[in-house]
N, C-alpha and C positions, 0 to 999 in steps of 0.2 A: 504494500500500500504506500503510495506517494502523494502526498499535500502539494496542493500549488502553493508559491511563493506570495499568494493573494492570503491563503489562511494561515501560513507561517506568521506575517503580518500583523492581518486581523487579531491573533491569538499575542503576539507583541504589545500592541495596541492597547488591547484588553488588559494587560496585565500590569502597562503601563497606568495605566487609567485605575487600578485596583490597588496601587503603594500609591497615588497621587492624591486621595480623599480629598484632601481639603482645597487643591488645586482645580485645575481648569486649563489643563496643559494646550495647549494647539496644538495643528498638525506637523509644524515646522517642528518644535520642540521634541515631540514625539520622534520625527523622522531624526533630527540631528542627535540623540538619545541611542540611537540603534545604530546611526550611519548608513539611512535606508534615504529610495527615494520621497519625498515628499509625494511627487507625482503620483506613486502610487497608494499610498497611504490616504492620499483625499478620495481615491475610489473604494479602498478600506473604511473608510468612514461615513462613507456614502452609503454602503451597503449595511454595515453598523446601524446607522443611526437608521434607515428602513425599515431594521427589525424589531428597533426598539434595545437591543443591545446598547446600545452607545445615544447619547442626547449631545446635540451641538447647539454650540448656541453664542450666538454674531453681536457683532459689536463691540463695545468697548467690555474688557472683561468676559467677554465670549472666551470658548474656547470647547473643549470634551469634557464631558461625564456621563460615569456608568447611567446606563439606565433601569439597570438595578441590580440591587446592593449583588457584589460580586459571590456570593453563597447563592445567589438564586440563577446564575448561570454555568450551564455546564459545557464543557470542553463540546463534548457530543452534538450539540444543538448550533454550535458554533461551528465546526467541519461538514455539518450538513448543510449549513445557510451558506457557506464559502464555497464549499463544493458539491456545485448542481449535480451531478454524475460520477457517482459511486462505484459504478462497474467496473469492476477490475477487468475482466473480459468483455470481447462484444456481446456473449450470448445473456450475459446478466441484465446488458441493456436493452434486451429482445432482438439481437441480431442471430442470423441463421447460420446456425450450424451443421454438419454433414453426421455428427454422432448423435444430437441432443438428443434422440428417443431412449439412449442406453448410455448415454455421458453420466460418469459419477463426478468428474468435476468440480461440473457447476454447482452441485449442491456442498459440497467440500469446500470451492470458494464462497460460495453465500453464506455458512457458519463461517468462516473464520471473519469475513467481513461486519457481520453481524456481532462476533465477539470482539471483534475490535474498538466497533463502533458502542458494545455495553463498556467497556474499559473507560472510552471517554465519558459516557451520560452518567458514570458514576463518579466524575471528577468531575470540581465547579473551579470557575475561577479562584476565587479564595483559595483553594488546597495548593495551585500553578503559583499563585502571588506570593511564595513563601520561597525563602525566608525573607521580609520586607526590607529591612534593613540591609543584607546583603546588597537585595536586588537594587534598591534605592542608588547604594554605593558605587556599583559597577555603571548605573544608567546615568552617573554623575549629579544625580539629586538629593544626594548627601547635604547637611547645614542647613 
């Protein structure tokens, strides 16, 4: 199983926004915190904030925040919103295959996808935002 660079991000993002509470970080801040693009991170936030994940909010004193409290989101529900298409094979995504009447496979790959995917919904943000203070230190938002 392979993440796009969109929900590496995302999950970034999130976690950034999860040690920054009392903050209101922008995207800029965000992106130069990771040494990521900004560019991308505004379609990161774009997508966020659609889900209700993330709340943005403009103007003077704008900036990002959770859109809730970071125990009520989990890893799982975030890689599902990021990555439209799960399928690890074509045939998961209904493409035709030449064995599927007698392919054990697919059903091999849909458990393990399936178990991959309970590993995450049983991880919330909160559990990924630790340890804060380390994280805090390396994202250079220490003082």
């Amino acid at each position: 199983m392979r993440l796009t660079t969109l929900t590496d991000y995302a999950l970034r993002m999130l976690i950034h926004l999860a040690i920054t509470p009392e903050g209101r970080p922008t995207i800029a801040e965000v992106a130069q915190a990771y040494g990521v693009s900004e560019n991308h991170l505004m379609k990161v936030a774009h997508q966020l904030g659609q889900s209700g994940h993330v709340r943005t909010l403009r103007g003077r004193g704008g900036g990002l925040a959770l859109g809730r409290p970071a125990e009520a989101i989990t890893v799982g529900e975030v890689v599902r919103r990021m990555e439209p298409d799960l399928a690890l094979v074509p045939c998961l995504g209904g493409g035709a295959c030449a064995i599927l009447p007698a392919c054990r496979l697919k059903q091999a790959l849909h458990q393990a996808r399936a178990a991959f995917l309970a590993v995450l919904d049983g991880t919330t943000l909160a559990d990924i935002a630790q340890p804060q203070a380390e994280l805090r230190e390396l994202l250079g938002l220490s003082g």
